[in-house]
BALOBA-1460 file (C-alpha; in Angstrom, 3 decimals):
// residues 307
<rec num="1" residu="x" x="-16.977" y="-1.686" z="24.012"/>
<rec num="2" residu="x" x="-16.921" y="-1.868" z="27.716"/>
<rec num="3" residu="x" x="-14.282" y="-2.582" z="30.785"/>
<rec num="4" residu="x" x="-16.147" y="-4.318" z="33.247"/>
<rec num="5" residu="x" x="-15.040" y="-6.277" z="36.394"/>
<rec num="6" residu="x" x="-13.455" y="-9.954" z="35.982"/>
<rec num="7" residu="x" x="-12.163" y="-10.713" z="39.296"/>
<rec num="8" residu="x" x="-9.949" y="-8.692" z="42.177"/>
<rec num="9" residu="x" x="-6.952" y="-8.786" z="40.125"/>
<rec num="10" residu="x" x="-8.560" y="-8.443" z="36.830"/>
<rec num="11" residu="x" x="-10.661" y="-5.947" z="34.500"/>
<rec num="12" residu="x" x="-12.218" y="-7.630" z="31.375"/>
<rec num="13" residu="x" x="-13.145" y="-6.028" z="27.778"/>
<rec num="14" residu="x" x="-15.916" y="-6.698" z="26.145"/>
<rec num="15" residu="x" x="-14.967" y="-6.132" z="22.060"/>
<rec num="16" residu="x" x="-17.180" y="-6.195" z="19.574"/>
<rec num="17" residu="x" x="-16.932" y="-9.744" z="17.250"/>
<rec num="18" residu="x" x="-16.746" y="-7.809" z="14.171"/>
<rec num="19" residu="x" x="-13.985" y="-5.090" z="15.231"/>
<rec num="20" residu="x" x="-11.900" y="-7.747" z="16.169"/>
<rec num="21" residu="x" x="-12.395" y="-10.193" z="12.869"/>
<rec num="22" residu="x" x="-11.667" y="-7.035" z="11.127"/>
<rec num="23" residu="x" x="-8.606" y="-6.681" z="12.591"/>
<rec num="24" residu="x" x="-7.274" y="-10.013" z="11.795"/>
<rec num="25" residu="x" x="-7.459" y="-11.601" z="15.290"/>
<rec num="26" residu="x" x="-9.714" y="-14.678" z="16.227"/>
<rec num="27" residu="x" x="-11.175" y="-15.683" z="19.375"/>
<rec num="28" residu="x" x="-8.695" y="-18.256" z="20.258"/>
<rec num="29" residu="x" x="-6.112" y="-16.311" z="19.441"/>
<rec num="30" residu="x" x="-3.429" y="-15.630" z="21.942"/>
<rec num="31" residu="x" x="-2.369" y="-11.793" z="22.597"/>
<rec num="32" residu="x" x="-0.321" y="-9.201" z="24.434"/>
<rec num="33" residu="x" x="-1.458" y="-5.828" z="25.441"/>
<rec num="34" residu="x" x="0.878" y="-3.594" z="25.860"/>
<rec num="35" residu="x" x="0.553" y="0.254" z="26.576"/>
<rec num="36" residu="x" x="1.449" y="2.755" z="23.874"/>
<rec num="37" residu="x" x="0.907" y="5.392" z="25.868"/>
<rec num="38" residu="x" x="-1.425" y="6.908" z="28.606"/>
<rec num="39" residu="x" x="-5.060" y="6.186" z="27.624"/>
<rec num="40" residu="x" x="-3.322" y="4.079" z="24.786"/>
<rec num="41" residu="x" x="-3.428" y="-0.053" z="24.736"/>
<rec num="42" residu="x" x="-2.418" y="-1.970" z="22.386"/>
<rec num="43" residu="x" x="-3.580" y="-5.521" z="21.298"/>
<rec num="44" residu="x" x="-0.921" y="-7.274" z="18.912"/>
<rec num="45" residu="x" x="-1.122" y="-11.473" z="18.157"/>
<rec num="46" residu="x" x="1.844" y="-12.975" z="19.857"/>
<rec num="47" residu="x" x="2.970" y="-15.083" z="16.373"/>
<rec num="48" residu="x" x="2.862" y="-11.785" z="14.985"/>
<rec num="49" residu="x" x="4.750" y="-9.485" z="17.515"/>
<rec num="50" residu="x" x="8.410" y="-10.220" z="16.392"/>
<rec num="51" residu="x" x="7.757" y="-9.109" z="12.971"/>
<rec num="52" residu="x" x="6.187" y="-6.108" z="13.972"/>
<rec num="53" residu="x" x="9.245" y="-6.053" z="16.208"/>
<rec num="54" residu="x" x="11.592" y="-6.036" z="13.586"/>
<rec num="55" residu="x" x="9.745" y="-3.356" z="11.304"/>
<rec num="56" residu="x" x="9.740" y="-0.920" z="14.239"/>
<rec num="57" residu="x" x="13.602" y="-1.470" z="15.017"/>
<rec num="58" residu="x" x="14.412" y="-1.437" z="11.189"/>
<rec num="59" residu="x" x="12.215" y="2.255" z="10.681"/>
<rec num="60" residu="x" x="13.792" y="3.663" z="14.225"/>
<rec num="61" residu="x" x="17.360" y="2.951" z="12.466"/>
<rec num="62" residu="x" x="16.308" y="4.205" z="8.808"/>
<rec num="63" residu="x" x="17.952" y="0.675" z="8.001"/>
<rec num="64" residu="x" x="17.249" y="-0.650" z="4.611"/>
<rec num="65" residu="x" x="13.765" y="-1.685" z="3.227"/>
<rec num="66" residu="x" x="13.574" y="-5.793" z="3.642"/>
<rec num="67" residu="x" x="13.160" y="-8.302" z="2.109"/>
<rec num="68" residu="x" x="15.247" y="-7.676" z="-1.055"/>
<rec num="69" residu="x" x="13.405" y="-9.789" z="-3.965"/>
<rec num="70" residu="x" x="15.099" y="-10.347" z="-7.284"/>
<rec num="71" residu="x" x="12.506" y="-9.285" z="-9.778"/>
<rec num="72" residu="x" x="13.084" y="-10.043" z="-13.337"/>
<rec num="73" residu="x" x="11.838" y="-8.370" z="-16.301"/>
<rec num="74" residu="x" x="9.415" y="-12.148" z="-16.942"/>
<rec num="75" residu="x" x="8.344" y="-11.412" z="-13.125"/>
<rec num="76" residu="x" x="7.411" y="-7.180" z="-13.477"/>
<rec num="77" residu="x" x="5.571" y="-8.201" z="-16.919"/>
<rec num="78" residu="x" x="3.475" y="-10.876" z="-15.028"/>
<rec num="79" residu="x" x="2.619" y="-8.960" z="-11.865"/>
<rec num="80" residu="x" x="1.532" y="-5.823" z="-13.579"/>
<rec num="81" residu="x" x="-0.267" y="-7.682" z="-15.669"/>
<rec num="82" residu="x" x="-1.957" y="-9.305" z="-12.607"/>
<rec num="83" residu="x" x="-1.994" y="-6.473" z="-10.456"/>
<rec num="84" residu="x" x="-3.826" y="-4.456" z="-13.323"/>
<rec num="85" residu="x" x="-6.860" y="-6.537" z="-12.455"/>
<rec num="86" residu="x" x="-8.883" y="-5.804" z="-9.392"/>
<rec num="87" residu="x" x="-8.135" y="-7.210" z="-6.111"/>
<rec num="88" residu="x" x="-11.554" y="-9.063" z="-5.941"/>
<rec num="89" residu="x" x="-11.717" y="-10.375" z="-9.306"/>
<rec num="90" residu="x" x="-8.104" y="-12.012" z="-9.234"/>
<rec num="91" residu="x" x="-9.412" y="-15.159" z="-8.162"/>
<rec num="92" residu="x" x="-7.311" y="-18.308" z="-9.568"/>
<rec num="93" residu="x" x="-10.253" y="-19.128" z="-12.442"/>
<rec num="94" residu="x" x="-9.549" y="-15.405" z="-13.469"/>
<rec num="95" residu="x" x="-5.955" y="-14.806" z="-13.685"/>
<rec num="96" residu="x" x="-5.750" y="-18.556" z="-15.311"/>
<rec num="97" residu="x" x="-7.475" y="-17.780" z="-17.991"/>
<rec num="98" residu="x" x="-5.330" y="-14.473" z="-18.510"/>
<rec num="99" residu="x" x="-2.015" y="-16.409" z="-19.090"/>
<rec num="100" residu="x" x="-0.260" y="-18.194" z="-21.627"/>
<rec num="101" residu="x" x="1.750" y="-21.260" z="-20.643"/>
<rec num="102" residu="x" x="4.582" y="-19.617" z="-20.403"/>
<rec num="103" residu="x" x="3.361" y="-16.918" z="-17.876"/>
<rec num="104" residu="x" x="1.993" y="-20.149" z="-16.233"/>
<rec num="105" residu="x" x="5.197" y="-21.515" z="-15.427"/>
<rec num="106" residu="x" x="6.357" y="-17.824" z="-14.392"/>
<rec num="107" residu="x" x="2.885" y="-17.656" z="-12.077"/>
<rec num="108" residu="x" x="4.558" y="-21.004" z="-10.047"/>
<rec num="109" residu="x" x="8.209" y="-19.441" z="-9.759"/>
<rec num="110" residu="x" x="6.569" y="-16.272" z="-8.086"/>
<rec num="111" residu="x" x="4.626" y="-17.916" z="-5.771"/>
<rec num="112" residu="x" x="7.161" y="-20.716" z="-5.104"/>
<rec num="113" residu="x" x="9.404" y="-17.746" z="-4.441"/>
<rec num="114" residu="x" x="6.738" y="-15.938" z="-1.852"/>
<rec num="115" residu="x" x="6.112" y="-12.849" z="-4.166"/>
<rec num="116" residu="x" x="2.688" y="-14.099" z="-5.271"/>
<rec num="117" residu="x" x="0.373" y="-15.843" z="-2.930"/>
<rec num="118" residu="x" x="-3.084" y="-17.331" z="-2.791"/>
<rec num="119" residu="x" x="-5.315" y="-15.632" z="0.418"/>
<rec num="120" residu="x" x="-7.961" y="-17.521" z="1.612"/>
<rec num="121" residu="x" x="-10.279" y="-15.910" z="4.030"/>
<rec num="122" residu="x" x="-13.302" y="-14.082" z="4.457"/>
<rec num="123" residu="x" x="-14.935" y="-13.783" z="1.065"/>
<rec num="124" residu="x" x="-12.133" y="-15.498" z="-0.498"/>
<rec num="125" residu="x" x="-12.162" y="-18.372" z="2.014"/>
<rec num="126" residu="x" x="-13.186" y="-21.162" z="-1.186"/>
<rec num="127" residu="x" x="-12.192" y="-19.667" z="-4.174"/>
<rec num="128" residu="x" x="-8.995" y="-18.179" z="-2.855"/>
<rec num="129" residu="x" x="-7.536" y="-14.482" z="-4.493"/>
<rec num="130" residu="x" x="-4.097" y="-13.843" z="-5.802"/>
<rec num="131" residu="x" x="-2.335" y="-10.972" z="-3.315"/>
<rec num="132" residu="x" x="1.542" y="-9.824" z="-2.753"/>
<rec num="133" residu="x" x="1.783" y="-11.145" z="0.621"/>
<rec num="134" residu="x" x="2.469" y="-8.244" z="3.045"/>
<rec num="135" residu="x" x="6.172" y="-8.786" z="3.925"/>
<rec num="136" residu="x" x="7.214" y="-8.029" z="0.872"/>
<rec num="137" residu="x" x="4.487" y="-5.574" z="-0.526"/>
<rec num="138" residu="x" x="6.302" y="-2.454" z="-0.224"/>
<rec num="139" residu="x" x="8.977" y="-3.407" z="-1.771"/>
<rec num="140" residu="x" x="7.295" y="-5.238" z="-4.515"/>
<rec num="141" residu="x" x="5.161" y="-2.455" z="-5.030"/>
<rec num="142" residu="x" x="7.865" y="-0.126" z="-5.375"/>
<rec num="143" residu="x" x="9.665" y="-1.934" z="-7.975"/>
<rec num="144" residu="x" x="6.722" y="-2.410" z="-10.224"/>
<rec num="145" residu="x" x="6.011" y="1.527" z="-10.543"/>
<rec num="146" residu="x" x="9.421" y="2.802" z="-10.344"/>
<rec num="147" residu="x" x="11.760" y="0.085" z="-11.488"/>
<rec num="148" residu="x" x="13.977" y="0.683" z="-8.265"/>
<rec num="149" residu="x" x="16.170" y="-2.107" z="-7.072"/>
<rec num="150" residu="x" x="15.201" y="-4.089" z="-10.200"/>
<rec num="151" residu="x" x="17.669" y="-6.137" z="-11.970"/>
<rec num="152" residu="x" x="19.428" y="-3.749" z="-15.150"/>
<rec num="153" residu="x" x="17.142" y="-6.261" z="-17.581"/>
<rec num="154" residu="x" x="14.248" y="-5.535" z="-15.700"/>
<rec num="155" residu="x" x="14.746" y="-1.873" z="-15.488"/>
<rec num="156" residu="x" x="15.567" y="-1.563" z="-19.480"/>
<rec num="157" residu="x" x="12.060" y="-3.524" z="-19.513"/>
<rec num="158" residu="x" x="10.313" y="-0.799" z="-17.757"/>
<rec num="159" residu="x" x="11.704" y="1.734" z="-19.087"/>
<rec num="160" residu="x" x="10.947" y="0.218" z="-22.906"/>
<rec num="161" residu="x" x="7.241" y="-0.588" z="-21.901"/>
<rec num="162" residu="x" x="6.976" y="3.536" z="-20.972"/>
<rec num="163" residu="x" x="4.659" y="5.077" z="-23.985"/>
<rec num="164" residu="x" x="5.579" y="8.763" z="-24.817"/>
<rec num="165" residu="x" x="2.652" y="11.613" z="-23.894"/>
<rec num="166" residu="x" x="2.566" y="15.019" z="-25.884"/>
<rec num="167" residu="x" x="4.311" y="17.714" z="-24.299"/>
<rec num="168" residu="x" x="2.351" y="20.338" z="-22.388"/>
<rec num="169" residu="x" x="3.403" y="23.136" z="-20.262"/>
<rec num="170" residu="x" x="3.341" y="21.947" z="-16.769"/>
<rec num="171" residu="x" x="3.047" y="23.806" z="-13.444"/>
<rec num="172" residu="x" x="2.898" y="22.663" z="-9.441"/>
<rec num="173" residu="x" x="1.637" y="24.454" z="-6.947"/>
<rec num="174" residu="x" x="3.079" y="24.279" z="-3.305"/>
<rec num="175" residu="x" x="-0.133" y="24.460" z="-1.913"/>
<rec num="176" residu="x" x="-1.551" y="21.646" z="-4.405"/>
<rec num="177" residu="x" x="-0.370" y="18.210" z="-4.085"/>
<rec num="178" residu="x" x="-2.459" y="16.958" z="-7.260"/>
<rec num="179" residu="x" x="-1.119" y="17.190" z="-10.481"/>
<rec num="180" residu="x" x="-3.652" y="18.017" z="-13.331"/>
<rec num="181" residu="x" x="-2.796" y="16.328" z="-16.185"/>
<rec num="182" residu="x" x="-0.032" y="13.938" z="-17.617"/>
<rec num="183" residu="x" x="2.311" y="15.589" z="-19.427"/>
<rec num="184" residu="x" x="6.461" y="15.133" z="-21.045"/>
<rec num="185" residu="x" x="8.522" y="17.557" z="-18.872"/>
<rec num="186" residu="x" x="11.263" y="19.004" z="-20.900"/>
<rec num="187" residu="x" x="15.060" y="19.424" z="-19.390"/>
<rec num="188" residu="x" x="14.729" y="22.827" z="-18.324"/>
<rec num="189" residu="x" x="11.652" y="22.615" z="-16.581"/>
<rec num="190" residu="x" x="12.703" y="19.041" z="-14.286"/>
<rec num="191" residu="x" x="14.551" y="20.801" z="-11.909"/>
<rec num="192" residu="x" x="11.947" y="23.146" z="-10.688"/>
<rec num="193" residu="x" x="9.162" y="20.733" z="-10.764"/>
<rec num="194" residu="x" x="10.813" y="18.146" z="-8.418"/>
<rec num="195" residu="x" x="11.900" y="20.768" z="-5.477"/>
<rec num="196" residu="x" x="8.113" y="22.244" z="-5.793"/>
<rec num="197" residu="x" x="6.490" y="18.292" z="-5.373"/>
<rec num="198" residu="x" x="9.445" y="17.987" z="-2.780"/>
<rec num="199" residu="x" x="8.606" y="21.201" z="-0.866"/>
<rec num="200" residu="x" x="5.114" y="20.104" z="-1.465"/>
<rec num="201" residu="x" x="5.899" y="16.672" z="0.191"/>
<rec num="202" residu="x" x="7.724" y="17.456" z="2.990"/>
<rec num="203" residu="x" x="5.300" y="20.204" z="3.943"/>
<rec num="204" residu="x" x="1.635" y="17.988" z="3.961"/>
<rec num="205" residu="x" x="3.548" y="14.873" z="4.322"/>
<rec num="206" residu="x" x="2.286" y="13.336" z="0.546"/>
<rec num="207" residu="x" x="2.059" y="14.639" z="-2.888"/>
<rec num="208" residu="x" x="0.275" y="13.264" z="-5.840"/>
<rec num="209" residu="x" x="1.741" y="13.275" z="-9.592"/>
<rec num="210" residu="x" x="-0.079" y="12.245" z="-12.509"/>
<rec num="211" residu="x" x="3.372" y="12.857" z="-14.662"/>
<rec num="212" residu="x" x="5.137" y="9.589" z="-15.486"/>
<rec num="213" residu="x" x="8.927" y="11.532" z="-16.486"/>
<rec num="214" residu="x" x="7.987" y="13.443" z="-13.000"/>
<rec num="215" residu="x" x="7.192" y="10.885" z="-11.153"/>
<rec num="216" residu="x" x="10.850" y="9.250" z="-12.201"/>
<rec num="217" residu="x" x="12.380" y="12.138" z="-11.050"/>
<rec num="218" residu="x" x="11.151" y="12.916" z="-7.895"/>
<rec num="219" residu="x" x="11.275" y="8.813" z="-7.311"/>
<rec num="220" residu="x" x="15.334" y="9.409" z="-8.126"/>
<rec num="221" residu="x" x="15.911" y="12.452" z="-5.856"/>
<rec num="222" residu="x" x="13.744" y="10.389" z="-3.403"/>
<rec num="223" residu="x" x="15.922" y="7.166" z="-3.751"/>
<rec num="224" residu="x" x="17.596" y="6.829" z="-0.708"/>
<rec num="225" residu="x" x="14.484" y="7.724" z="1.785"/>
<rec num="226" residu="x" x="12.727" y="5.589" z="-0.358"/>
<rec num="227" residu="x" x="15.211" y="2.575" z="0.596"/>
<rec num="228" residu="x" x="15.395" y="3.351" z="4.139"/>
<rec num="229" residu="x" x="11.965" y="3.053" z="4.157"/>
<rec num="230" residu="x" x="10.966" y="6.780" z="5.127"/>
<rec num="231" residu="x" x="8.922" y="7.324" z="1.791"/>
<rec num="232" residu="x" x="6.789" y="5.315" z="-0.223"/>
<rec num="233" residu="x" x="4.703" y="5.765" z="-3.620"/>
<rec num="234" residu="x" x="2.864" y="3.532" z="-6.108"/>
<rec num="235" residu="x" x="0.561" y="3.832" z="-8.709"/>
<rec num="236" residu="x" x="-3.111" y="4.193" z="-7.961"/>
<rec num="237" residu="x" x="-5.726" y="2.540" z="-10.096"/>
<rec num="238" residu="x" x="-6.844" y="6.307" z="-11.127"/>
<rec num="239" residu="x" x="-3.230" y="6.499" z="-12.913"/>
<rec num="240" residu="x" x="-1.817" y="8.898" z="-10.396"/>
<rec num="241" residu="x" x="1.208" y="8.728" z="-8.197"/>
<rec num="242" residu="x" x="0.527" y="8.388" z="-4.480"/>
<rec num="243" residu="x" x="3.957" y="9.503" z="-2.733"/>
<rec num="244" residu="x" x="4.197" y="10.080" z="1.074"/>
<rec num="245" residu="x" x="6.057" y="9.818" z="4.182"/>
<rec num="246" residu="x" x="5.815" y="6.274" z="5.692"/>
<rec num="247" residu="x" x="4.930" y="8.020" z="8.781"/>
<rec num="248" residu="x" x="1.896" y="9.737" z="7.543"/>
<rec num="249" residu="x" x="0.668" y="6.871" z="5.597"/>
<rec num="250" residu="x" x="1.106" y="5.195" z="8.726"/>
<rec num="251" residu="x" x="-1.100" y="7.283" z="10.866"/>
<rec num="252" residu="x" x="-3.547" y="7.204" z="8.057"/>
<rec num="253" residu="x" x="-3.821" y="3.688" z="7.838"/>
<rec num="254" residu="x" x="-4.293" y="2.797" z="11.634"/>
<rec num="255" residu="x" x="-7.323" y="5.586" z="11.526"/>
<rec num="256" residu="x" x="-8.945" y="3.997" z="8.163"/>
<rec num="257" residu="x" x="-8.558" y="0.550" z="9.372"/>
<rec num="258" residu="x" x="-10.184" y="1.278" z="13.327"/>
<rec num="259" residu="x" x="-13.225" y="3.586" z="11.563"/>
<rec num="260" residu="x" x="-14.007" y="0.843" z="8.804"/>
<rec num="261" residu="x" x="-13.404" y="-2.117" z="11.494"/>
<rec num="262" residu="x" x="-16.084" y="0.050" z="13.690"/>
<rec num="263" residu="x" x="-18.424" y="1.209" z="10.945"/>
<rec num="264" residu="x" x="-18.399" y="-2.034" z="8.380"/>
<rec num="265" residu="x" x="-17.715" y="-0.042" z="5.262"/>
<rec num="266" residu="x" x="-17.767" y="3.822" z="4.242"/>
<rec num="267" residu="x" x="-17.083" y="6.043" z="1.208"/>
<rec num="268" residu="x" x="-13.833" y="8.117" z="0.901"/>
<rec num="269" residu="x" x="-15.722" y="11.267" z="1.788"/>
<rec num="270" residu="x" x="-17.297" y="9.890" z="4.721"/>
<rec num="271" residu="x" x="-13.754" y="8.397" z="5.969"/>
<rec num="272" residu="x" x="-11.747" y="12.326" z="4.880"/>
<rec num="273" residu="x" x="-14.610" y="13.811" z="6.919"/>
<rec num="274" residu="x" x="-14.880" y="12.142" z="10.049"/>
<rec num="275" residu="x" x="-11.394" y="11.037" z="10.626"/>
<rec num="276" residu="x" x="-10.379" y="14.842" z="9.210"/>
<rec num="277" residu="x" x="-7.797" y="13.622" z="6.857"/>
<rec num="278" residu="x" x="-7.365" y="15.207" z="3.953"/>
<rec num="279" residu="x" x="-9.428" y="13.234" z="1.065"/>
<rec num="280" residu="x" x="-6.244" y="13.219" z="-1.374"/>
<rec num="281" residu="x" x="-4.262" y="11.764" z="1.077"/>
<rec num="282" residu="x" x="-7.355" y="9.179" z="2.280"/>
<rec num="283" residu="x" x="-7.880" y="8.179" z="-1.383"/>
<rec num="284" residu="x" x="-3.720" y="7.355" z="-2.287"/>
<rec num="285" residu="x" x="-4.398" y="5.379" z="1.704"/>
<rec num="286" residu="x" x="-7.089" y="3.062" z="0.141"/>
<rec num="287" residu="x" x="-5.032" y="2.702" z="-2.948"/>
<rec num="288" residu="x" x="-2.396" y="0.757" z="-0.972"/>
<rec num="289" residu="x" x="-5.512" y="-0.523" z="0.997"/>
<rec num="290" residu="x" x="-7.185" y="-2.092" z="-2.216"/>
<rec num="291" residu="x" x="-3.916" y="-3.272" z="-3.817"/>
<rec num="292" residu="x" x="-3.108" y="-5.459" z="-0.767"/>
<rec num="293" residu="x" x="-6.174" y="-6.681" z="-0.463"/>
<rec num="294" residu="x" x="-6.688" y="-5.324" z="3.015"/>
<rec num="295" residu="x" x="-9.531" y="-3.824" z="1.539"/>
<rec num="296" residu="x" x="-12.105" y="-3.696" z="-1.074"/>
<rec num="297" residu="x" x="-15.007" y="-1.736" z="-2.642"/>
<rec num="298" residu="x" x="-17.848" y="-3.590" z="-1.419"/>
<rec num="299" residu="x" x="-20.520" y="-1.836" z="-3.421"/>
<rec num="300" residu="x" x="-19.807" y="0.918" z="-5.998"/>
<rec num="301" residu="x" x="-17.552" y="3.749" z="-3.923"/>
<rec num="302" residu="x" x="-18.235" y="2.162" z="-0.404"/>
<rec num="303" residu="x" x="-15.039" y="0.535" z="0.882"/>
<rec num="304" residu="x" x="-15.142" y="-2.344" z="3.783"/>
<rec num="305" residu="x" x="-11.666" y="-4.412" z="5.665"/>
<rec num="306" residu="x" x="-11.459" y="-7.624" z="4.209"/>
<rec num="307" residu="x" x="-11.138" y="-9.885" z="7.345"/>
């Protein structure tokens, strides 16, 4: 990348094709640049610069996380079955052959509805892949791993579709985020466990649970950040818990997405080590990466931006 001269009014940059493919923008597309800060520009689509607008305004304010989807209990059932599946191998001919004709009919309502969606482009560009389209991800997201802001039917669905694990003695560390193995916290112990994963939280900026009954908890003491938008959490495809201030995962994710758009694809320890991230914290990043779609595992542990 290089700023060379245009004309006297002008300086040009020279960007790299695949750094800016990778970050969703085409070469006809038309832009702003604004300055962040000194040193600091940034490039943002015009179509796309209201919404990101509104997101900044409605995280400045702490107002509540949008858009508000009804989920029913038909809806959760059918997107964790789908989400289950791999982002890459959700393709229509897939997730098709998955459903009854029942959960067919319930596949239409969620995408007539904008909760499901088919994304065409790079890889996908024929076949097409089912995603959670991104404006309502979050929320989406949340719902399916912690039943918050479901409808009561949908919640008593989750909560029925919980299997029991064998009680264990259970301890958390303040200076480990990562719980060790999934266990039934009893009464006495709940209290305790949640202010530690708290402390732990607000002191690294995420925490990782592998505890279902703990991960309820600390999602209930969490509830109103987590509306306002200041926390998130979902369920990783290793089983664990990924909770963390919006603002770290934020920082995370703009650091993944400019090393992978720069370097094609990496592994997790090559992205914790040069970007100096912690590797819990880049692994729960990718999580939310993978899950919507923004990126995949290219080759066995070597992750690339889908764009």
């Amino acid at each position: 990348m290089k700023i060379i001269d245009y004309d006297s009014e002008n300086y040009a940059i020279l960007v790299k094709k695949r750094q800016l493919e990778g970050a969703g923008l085409g070469r006809e597309d038309d832009v702003y640049i604004i300055t962040l800060q000194r040193g600091v520009l940034a490039v943002i689509r015009k179509s796309s610069f209201k919404d990101l607008l509104k997101e900044k305004v409605r995280m400045a304010l702490e107002l509540p996380e949008l858009p508000q989807v009804e989920l029913t209990g038909d809806d959760l059932s059918l997107l964790r079955k789908i989400t289950s599946v791999k982002f890459e191998e959700r393709i229509p001919e897939n997730v098709l052959k998955m459903l009854s004709g029942k959960e067919m009919q319930q596949l239409k309502s969620l995408v007539d509805r904008g909760i499901l969606s088919v994304y065409k482009g790079g890889k996908y560009q024929a076949k097409g892949v089912y995603a959670i389209p991104r404006d309502v991800y979050r929320y989406v997201r949340r719902v399916l791993d912690e039943g918050i802001g479901a409808s009561p039917p949908a919640k008593a669905q989750l909560q029925a579709e919980e299997q029991p694990v064998v009680p264990k003695e259970q301890k958390i560390s303040p200076q480990k985020s990562e719980e060790q193995s999934p266990q039934r916290i009893v009464p006495q112990q709940e209290y305790k466990l949640v202010a530690d994963a708290v402390r732990v939280l607000d002191k690294d900026g995420f925490v990782v649970i592998s505890n279902d009954d703990l991960a309820r908890a600390i999602s209930g003491t969490l509830q109103e950040k987590i509306k306002k938008g200041a926390v998130m959490g979902m369920k990783g495809f290793d089983g664990k818990y990924y909770i963390m201030h919006t603002k770290k995962y934020l920082e995370a994710d703009s650091l993944l997405r400019t090393y992978l758009s720069e370097n094609k694809r990496a592994t997790l320890t090559e992205l914790a080590k040069n970007l100096e991230i912690d590797e819990v914290l880049c692994r729960g990043v990718l999580n939310y990466l993978l899950e919507s779609g923004d990126v995949i595992e290219k080759s066995r542990g070597k992750y690339e931006l889908v764009g």
